[in-house]
N, C-alpha and C positions, 0 to 999 in steps of 0.2 A: 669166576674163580674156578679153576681146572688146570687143577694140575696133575694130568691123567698118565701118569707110567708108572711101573715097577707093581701095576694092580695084576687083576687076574685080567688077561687079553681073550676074548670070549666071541673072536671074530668064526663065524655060522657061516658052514657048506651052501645052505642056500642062497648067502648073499648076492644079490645079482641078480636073484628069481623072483617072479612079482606071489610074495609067500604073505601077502595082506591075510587077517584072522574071515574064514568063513563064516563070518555072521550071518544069520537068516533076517536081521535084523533090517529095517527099508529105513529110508530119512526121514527121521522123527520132522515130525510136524513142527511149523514154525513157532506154534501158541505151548507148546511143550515149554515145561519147569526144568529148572537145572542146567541152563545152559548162558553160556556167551558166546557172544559173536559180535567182532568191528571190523567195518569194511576200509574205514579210515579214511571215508569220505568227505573230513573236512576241508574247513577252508581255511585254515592256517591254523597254525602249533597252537595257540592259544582255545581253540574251540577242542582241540585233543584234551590238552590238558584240563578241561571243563568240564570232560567226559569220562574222568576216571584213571587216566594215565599220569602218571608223574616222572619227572629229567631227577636223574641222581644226581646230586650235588655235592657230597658226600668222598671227601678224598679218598684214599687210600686203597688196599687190594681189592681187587687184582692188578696188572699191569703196571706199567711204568714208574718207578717212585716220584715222587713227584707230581704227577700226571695231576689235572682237573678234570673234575667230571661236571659236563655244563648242559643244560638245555642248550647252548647256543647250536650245536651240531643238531637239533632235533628241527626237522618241518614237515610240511605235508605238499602234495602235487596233484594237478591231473594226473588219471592213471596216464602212461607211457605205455610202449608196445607190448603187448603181451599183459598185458594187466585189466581191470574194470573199474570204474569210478576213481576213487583216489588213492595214495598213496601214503602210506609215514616212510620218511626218509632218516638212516643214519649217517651221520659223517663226521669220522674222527681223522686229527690230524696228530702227524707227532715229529721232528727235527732227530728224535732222538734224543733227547732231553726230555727229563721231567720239564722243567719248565716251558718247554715249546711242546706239548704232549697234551690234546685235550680227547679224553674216552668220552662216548656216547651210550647213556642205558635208559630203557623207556620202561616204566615198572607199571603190573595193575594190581589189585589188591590180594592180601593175602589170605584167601578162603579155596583154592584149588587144592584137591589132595585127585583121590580117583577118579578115574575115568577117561576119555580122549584127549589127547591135544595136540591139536594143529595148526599150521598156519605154511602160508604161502609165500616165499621170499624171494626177493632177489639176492644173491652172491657176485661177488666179482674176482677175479683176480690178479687186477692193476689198481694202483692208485689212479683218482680221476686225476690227479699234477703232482708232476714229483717224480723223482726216482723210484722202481720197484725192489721190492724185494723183502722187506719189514716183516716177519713172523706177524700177522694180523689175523686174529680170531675174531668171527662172523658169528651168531649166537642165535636161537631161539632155545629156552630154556624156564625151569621153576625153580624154586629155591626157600626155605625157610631163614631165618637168623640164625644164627652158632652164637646158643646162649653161654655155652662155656667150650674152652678148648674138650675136643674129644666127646662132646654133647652126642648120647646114642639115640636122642631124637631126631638130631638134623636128617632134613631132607633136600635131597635135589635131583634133577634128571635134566639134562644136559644135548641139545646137537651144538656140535661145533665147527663150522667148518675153518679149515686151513689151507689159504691158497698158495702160499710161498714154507710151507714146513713148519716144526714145531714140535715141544713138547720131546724133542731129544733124537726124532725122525730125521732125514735129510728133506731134503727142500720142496719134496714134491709134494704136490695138493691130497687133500684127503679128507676127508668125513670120519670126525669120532663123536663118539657119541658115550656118555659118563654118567653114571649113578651111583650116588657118595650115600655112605650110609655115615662117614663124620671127617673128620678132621682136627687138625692143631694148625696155627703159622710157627709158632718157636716152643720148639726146634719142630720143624716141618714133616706133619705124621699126616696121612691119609689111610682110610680106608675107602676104600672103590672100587667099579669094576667095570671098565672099559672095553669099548670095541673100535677098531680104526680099517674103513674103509676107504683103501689108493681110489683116487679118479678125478676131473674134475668138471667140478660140479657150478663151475661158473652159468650165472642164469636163472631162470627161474624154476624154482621147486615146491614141491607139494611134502613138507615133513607132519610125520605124526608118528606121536608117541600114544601108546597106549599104556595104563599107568594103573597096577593095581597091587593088593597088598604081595599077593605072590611073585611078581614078576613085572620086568619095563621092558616091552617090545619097542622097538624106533624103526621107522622107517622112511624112504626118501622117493616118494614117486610110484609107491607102491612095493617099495622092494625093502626087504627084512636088510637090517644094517647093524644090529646089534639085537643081543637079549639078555636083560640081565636078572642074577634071582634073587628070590624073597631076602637074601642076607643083607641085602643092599636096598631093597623097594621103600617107597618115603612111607614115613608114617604120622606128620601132621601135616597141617593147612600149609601151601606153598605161594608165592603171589608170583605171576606170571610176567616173562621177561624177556627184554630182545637186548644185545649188548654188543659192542665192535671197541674193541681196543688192541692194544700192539704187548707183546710177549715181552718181558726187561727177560736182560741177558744172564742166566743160569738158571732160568726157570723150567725143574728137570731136566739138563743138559742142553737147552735151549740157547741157541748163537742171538736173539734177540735184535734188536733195531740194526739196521744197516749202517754201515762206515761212511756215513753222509748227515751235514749239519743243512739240508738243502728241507725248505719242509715239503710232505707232501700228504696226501688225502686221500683216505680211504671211504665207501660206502654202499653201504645195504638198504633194501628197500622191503616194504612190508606192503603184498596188496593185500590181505586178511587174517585176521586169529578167531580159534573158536575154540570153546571145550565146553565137552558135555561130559556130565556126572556120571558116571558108574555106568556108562557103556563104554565097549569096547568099539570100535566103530572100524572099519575098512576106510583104506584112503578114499574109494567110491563111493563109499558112504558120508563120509566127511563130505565130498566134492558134490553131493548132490542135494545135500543137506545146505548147503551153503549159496546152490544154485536154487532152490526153495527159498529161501531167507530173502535172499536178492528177487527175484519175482514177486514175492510180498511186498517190497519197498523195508524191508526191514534190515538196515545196514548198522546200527549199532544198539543191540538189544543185550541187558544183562538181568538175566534171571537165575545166580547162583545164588544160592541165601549168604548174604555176608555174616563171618563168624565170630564178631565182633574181635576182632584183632587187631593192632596198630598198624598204621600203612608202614610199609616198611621199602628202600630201596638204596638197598645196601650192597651188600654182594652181587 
């Protein structure tokens, strides 16, 4: 759910510099509390979904009216080039119709507020069949439930990439990235505060958001890409999310699905996620953290305390 214009634009002189936070901090040790990590070393969707993940099924926004949101676009792989062990894979298709439109979202529970979070993706920017050109958003992101329109609880923190435009831009690719301090659908209110970086970013990346009450740093590879402040920072538990669906047409000045009833396939790949509690962490820190975990044999460990809150995989 992002729909990120008309907020404050909060795009940083540095971007483009590897401005990761100087932590003195070295890679917590793998036996360390407060942390998750999956390498998504299964052996098929089914052993994910045994492991804490859940496929939305769950109609409605974002995305196309209509649209289904299915496990069937969810699996997992050998890693492929540039990857280690295995993979989760997304793959949504859409005609352009709600009814030929199925979104893809893998949820884990909702107990994340402060601290890191990361994870390693692949992006693309062609359908793997089909005509190009679909407004398709690519996602690593957290999120609470919007228990009432305008809820000054809600929380979210947000990368998004867009490889054919969006969101009211012209067609070129870009990295934004978005942190809603609430929202309404009818009549359509946000409060947010966005940053959108041109380039693209097809391939594999290393994001991480650092996430505390004052402030959401995000970054792509080690480079500052937004920062947003405490007016907007989350302030309950979030459950943690990856999501690929296609833009319907007016969504913030958005041209939406292509002039084509021909279907075709989009899709993202995830070779890991992690977040640790209440550090800030450097993407080098993250990445060698991760590289510790993995020489342990420890590919999918969760030691956040859960907060007893409903699973939720919704938005």
């Amino acid at each position: 759910m992002r729909y990120s214009s008309f907020a404050v634009l909060l795009l940083l002189a540095g971007c483009g510099r590897d401005t990761d936070p100087g932590s003195n901090q070295t890679a917590a040790a793998p036996e360390q509390a407060g942390f998750m990590f999956d390498d998504f070393n299964y052996a098929n969707s089914d052993a994910l979904f045994a492991n804490g993940w859940t496929a939305r099924t769950e109609t409605g926004h974002p995305g196309i009216a209509g649209a289904a949101w299915s496990a069937e676009g969810i699996s997992t792989h050998d890693a492929p080039g540039g990857a280690q062990f295995g993979i989760a894979r997304m793959s949504s298709i859409t005609d352009g119709s709600g009814a030929g439109t199925r979104h893809t979202q893998i949820c884990h529970a909702r107990k994340y507020l402060y601290g890191t979070y990361a994870a390693r993706v692949f992006f693309r920017n062609e359908p793997t069949y089909g005509p190009d050109g679909d407004e398709v958003i690519q996602t690593f992101y957290a999120i609470s439930p919007l228990a009432t329109p305008l809820d000054p609880d809600y929380s979210e923190v947000d990368f998004e990439y867009l490889p054919n435009g969006g969101w009211g831009e012209n067609s070129d690719s870009a990295m934004w990235t978005t942190t809603w301090e609430t929202f309404q659908l009818e009549p359509w209110t946000k409060v947010n505060e966005y940053s959108r970086v041109p380039g693209d970013y097809a391939g594999w990346h290393t994001l991480v958001m650092n996430v505390t009450a004052d402030a959401v740093h995000y970054y792509v590879d080690g480079n500052l890409v937004g920062e947003h402040s405490a007016a907007v920072a989350p302030e309950v538990p979030m459950s943690m999310n990856f999501n690929l669906w296609f833009m319907p047409k007016g969504a913030d000045g958005s041209v939406g699905p292509i002039d084509s009833s021909e279907s075709r396939q989009y899709q993202q790949d995830i070779d890991w996620v992690l977040h640790v509690e209440d550090q800030r962490l450097s993407t080098a820190e993250v990445e060698a953290k991760v590289a510790a975990l993995r020489a342990d044999g420890q590919y999918a460990v969760d030691r956040v305390p859960d907060k007893g809150l409903p699973a939720y995989c919704g938005l």
